[in-house]
C-alpha positions in Angstrom: 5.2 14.5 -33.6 2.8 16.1 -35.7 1.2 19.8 -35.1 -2.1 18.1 -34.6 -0.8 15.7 -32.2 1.1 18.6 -30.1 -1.8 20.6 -29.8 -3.8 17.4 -28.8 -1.4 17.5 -26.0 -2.2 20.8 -24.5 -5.9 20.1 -24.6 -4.7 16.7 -22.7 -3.1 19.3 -20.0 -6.0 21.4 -19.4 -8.0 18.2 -18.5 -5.3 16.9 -16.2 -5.3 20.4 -14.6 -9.1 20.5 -14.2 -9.2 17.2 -12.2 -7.2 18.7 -9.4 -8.3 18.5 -5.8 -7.3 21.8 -4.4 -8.5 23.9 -0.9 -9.7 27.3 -1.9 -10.1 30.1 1.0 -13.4 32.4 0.4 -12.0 35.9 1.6 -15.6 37.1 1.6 -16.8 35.0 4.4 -13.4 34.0 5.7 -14.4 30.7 5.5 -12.4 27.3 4.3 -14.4 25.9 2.0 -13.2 22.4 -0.2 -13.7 23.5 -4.0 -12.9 22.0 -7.5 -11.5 24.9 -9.2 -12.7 23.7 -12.8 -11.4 25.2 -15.6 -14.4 27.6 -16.8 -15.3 29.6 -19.8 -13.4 32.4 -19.3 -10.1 30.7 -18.3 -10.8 28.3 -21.6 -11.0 31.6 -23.7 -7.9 33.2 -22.3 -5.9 30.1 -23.0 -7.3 29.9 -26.5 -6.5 34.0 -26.8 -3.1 33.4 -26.4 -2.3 30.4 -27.9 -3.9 32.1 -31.5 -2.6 35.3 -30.8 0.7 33.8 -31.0 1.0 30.1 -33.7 1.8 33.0 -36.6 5.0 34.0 -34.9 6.9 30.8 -33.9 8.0 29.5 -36.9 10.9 31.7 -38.1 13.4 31.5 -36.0 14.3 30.4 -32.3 14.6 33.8 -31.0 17.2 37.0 -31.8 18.5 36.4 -28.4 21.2 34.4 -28.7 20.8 32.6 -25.1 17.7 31.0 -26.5 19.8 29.1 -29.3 22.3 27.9 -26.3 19.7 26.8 -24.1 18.8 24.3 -26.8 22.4 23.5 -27.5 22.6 22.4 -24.4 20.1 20.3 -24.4 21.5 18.7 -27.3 24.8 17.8 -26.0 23.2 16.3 -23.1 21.0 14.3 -24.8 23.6 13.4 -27.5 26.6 13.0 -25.7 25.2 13.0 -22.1 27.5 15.8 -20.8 25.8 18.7 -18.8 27.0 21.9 -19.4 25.1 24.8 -19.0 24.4 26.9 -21.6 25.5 30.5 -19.9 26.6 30.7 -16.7 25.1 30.6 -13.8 22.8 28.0 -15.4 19.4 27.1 -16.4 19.0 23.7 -15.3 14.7 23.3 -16.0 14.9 24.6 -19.8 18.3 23.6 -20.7 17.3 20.2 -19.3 13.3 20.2 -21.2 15.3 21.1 -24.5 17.2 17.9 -23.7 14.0 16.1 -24.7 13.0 18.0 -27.6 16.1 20.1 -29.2 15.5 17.7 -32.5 12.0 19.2 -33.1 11.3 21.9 -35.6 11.7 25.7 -34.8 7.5 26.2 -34.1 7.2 23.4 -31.3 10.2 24.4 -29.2 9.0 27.8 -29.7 5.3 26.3 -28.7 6.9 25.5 -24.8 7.2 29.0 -24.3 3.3 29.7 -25.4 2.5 26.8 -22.8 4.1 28.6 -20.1 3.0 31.8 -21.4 -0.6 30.4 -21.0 0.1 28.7 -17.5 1.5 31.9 -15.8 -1.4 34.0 -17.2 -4.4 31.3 -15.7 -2.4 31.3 -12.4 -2.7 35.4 -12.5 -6.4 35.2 -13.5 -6.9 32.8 -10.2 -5.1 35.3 -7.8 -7.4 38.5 -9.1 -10.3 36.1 -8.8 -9.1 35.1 -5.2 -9.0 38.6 -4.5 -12.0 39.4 -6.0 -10.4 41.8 -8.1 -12.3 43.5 -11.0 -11.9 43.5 -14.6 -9.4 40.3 -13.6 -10.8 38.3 -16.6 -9.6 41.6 -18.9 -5.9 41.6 -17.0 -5.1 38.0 -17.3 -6.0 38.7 -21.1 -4.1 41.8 -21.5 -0.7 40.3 -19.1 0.3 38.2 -22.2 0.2 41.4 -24.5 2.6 43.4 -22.6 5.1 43.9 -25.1 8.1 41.8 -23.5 5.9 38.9 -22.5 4.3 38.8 -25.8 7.2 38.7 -27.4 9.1 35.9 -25.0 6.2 33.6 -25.7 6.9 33.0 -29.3 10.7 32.4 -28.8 12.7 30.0 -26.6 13.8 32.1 -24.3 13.0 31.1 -20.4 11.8 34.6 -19.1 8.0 33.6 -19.5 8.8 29.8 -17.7 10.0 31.4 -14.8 7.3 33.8 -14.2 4.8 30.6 -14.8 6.1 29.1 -11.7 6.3 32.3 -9.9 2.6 33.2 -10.3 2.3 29.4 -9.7 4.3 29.4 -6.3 2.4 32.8 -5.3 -1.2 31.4 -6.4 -0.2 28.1 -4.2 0.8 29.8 -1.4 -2.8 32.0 -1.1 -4.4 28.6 -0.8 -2.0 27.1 1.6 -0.9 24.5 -0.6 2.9 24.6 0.9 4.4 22.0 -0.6 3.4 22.4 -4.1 4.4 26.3 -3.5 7.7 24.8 -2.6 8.1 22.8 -5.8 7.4 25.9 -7.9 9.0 28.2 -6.1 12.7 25.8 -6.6 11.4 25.0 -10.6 11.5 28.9 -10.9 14.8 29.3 -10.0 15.9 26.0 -11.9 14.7 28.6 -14.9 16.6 31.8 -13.5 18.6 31.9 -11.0 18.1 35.7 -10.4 15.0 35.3 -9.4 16.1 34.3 -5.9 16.1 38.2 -5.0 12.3 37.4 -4.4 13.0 35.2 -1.1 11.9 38.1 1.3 8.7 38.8 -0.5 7.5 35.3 -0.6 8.6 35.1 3.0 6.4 38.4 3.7 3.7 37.2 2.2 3.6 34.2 3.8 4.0 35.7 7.2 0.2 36.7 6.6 -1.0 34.4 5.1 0.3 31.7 7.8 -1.6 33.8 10.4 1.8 35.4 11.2 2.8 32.4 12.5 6.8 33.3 12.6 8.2 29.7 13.3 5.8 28.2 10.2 7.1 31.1 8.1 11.1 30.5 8.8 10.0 26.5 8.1 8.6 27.3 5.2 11.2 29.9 3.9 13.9 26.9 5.1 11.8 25.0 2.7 11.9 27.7 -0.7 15.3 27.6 -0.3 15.8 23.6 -0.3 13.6 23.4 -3.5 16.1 26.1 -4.8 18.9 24.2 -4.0 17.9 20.8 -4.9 16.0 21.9 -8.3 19.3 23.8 -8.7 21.5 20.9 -8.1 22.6 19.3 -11.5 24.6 23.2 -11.7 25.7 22.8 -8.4 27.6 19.4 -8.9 28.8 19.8 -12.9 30.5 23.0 -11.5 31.7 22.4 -7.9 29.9 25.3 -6.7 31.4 27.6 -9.1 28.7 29.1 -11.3 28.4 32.6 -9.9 30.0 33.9 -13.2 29.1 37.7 -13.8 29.6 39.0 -16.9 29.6 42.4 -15.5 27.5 45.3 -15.5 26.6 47.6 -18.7 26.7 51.4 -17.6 23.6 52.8 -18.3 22.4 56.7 -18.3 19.2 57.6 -17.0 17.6 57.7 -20.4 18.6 54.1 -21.4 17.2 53.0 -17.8 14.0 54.9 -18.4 13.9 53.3 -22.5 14.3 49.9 -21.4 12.0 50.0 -18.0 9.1 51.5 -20.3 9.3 51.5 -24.3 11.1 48.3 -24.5 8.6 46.7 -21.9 5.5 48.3 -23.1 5.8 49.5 -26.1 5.2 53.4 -27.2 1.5 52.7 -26.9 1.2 50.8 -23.8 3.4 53.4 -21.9 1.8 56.4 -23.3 -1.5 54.8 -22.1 -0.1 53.8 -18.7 0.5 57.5 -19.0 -1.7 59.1 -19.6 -4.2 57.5 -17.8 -2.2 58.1 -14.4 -2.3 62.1 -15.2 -6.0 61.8 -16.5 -6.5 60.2 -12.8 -4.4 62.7 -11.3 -5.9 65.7 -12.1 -9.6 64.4 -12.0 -9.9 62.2 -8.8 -6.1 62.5 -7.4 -5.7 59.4 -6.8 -9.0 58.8 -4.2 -8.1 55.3 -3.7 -4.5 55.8 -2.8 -5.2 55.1 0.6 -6.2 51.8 -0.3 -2.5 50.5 -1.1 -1.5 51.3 2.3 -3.9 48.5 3.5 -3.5 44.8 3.1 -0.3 42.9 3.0 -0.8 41.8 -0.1 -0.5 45.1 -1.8 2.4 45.3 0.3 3.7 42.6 -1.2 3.1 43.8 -4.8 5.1 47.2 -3.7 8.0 44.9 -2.5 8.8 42.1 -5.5 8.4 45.7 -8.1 10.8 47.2 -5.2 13.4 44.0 -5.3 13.0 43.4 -9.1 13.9 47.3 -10.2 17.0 47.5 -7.6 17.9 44.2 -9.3 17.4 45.6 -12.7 19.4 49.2 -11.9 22.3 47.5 -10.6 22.4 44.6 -13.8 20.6 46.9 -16.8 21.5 44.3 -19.3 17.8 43.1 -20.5 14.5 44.3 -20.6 13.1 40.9 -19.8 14.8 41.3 -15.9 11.4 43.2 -15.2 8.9 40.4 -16.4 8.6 39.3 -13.1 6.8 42.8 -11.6 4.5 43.3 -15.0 1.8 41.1 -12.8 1.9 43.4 -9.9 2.0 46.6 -11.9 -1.1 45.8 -13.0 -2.2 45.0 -9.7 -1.4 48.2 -8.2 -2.7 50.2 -11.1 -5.9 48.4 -11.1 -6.2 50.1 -7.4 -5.6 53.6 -8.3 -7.3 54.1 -11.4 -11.1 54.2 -12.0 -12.4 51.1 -14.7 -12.5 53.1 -16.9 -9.0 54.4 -17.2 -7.9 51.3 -16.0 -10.0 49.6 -19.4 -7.9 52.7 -21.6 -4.6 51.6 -20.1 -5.6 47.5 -20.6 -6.3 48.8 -24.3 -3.1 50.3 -25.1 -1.1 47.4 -24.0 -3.5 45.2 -26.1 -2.2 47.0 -29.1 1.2 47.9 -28.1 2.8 44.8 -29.8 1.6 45.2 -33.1 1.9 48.9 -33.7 4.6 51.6 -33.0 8.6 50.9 -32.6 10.6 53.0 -31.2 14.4 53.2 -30.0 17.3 55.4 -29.5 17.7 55.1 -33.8 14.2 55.6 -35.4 10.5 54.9 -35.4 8.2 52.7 -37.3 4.9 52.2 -37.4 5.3 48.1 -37.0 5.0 47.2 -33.6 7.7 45.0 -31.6 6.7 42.0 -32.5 7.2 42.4 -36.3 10.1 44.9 -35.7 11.4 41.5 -33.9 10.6 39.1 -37.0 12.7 41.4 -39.0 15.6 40.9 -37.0 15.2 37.4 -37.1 15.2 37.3 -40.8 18.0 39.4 -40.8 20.0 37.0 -38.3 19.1 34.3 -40.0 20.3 35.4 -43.2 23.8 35.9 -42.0 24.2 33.0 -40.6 22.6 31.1 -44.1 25.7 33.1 -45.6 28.3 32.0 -43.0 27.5 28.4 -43.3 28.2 28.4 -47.2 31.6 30.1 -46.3 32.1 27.8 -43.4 31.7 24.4 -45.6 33.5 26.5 -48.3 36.5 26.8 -45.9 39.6 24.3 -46.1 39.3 21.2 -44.5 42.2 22.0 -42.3 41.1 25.2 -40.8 40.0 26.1 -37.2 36.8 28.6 -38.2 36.3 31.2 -34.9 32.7 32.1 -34.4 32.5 33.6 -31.5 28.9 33.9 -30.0 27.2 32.9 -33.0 28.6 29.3 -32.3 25.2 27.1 -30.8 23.1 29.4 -33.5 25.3 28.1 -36.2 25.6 24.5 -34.9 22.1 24.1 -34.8 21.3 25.5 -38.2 24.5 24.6 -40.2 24.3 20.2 -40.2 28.0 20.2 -40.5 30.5 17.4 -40.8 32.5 17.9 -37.8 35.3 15.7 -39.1 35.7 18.3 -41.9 35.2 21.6 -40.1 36.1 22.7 -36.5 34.1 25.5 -35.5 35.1 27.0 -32.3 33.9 30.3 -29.6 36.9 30.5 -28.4 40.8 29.7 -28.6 41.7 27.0 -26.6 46.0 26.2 -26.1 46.3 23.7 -28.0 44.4 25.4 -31.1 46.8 28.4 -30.3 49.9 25.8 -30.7 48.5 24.3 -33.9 48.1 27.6 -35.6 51.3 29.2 -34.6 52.6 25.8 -35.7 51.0 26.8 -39.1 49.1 23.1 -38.7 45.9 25.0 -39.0 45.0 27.6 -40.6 42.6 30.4 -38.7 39.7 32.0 -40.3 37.0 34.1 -38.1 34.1 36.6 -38.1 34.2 39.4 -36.0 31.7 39.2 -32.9 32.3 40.6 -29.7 34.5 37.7 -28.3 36.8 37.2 -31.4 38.1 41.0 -30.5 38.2 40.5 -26.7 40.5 37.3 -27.6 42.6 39.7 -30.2 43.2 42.1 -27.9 44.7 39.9 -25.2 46.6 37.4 -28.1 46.8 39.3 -31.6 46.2 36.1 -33.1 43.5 37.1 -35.2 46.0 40.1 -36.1 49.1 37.8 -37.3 47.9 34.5 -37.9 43.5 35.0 -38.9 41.6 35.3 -42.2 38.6 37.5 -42.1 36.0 34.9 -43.4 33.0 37.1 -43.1 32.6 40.7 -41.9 30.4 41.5 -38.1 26.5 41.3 -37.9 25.0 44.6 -38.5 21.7 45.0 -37.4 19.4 46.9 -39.8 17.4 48.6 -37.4 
């Protein structure tokens, strides 16, 4: 498929999703009113904003994160060999399955899903500030896909930005009391991360009110999320036997790191010194006037609980920024409420140019903003594994090459002749027999999992050859 013909396709989408019948409620009047919800101006230029702001990034690479690059290898084996297994545990059925259809295309249109969804989540936002009549909500659906972490997970593979398409999808669906589509989000968002069912009792609170707190509808209806989740979530259910609630364990993080990585690494150095600063310029002018207003509406209450659910989540498993995507929306929300337009128009501003200028981390500062700080790493990744596949196909035929978690990267990339060169991620028995056997000889890079597997065997220790030394990231 060509670029022109892919882009075709989204246009083709937009008119599908403009020919929807859908109910929209007019909280002004109170009034049920039948409506067309056509796809106007200003959604057509946030959709184009995006999709431009992003076609330079998505042809390097799939992604630094690793995960992305096994999501499509799973996709491939299904496709190719038509064995589902998932690509970390506890599964990502919707992606790994998607990249089932598509893992064969080029770097920039795999990469071009995520910008869909990206697009997708940031029209169903603009469509709940406009049912709440919110203001500058053209300027915050805008400025959603330029916070940092969500700019940068819609130019890459990774599922972060999917899942929070069908969660503003299933929240926007459930405002206009269209259940059963709600329902079919709601299960396709956790098809795309699991983790996200921590967000049950919020969507059951807010449905409470927006049912007329009609408890019996609600529990149906809440019966009904968690169906979808279990059906969408089936094809994990079945490979495994129920046994996919792997954890990898949790990374011990100081108070600094949890600050870093909630803040820096989510909005950028700008975006959170204007976040900031705008909350002590509102401080110590107005104090905060229109506080009272968050302790009305159970929608704000709402906002207050999925940022509540999805920062416990994130304190007790501090392993990725991308764990707080899902409470950027209602961040904004709330700080829409207390600060005046034109703070609130500062702050929207910073996070505009957050992801193109000013890195930092624990190690150093640049001037380049995340998103080019990213492509480096990329390049850098990249590079090492360009280098690893010449020593791989240099290797002797009758070796066993351990690769640890660079493994579906290096797959993907390296075109290799399997019946010439068995790359492995980890030791199996039999590959342990055959190379204490001296049948095969062991060669290996050092990543995290080749030195866990030393340290329980000391196989790498008596029987391995170092083919090529750890990835060091030049930061």
């Amino acid at each position: 498929m060509t670029k022109v013909e892919f882009f075709c396709k989204i246009k083709l989408y937009f008119y599908i999703f403009e020919d929807l019948q859908l109910e929209m409620t007019d909280i002004t009047d109170k009034k049920l009113m039948t409506a067309k919800p056509q796809i106007n101006r200003k959604e057509a230029i946030i959709a184009v904003i995006i999709l431009l702001s992003r076609i330079p990034f998505i042809f390097n690479s799939l992604g630094q994160d690793l995960d992305g690059w096994r999501e499509v290898y799973s996709g491939k084996i299904l496709s190719e060999y038509h064995i589902y297994n998932v690509s970390r545990f506890p599964g990502y059925p919707f992606p790994e399955f998607v990249f089932s259809l598509f893992h064969q295309q080029p770097y920039w249109y795999l990469n071009s899903l995520s910008i869909i969804f990206t697009m997708g989540a940031c029209l169903f936002f603009y469509r709940i500030l406009e049912y709440f009549k919110v203001s500058l909500s053209f300027l915050l659906a805008i400025i959603l896909s330029f916070v940092p972490i969500i700019y940068l997970n819609s130019t890459v593979v990774i599922d972060y930005n999917w899942s929070l398409f069908f969660m503003l999808g299933s929240l926007y669906f459930i405002l206009i009391k269209k259940k059963w589509v709600a329902v079919i989000f709601f299960g396709l968002m956790i098809s795309c991360r699991l983790n996200n069912a921590i967000f049950l009792p919020a969507f059951a609170f807010l449905a409470y009110f927006q049912f007329g707190k009609n408890l019996k509808e609600t529990i149906i209806f809440s019966g009904l999320l968690v169906l979808s989740a279990i059906i969408f979530f089936l094809p994990v259910i079945v490979r495994y036997e129920g046994d996919f609630l792997h954890s990898y364990g949790t990374e011990s993080a100081s108070l600094f790191s949890l600050f870093s990585l909630s803040t820096l690494y989510v909005y950028g150095a700008i975006g959170t010194l204007g976040i900031l600063t705008s909350l002590i310029i509102q401080f110590f002018t107005d104090r905060f006037k229109n506080i009272q207003l968050l302790l009305k509406g159970h929608f704000i209450g709402f906002c207050f609980l999925m940022i509540f659910i999805n920062f416990i989540f994130f304190v007790k498993y501090p392993l990725e920024s991308g764990y707080l995507i899902p409470s950027i929306p209602f961040i904004l929300i709330i700080s829409q409420r207390i600060l005046s337009d034109k703070l609130m128009k500062f702050t929207l501003l910073s996070l505009l140019i957050s992801p193109f200028l000013i890195s930092v981390n624990a190690k150093n500062f640049q001037i380049k903003g995340s998103i080019f700080v990213n492509e480096n790493y990329e390049d850098q990744e990249l590079q090492y594994c360009k280098t690893l596949i010449q020593k791989i196909k240099s290797a002797p035929e009758n070796s066993i090459i351990h690769v640890g978690n660079f493994y579906e990267q290096l797959v993907l990339m390296g075109d290799f002749d399997f019946k010439k060169v068995k790359l492995i991620n980890n030791l199996s028995p039999e590959n342990i027999n055959l190379i204490k056997k001296g049948e095969k000889k062991l060669y290996y890079i050092e990543t995290s999992n080749s030195d866990a597997e030393n340290e329980k065997t000391h196989l790498f220790n008596e029987y391995g050859t170092l083919l090529y030394p750890k990835f060091e990231l030049m930061r």
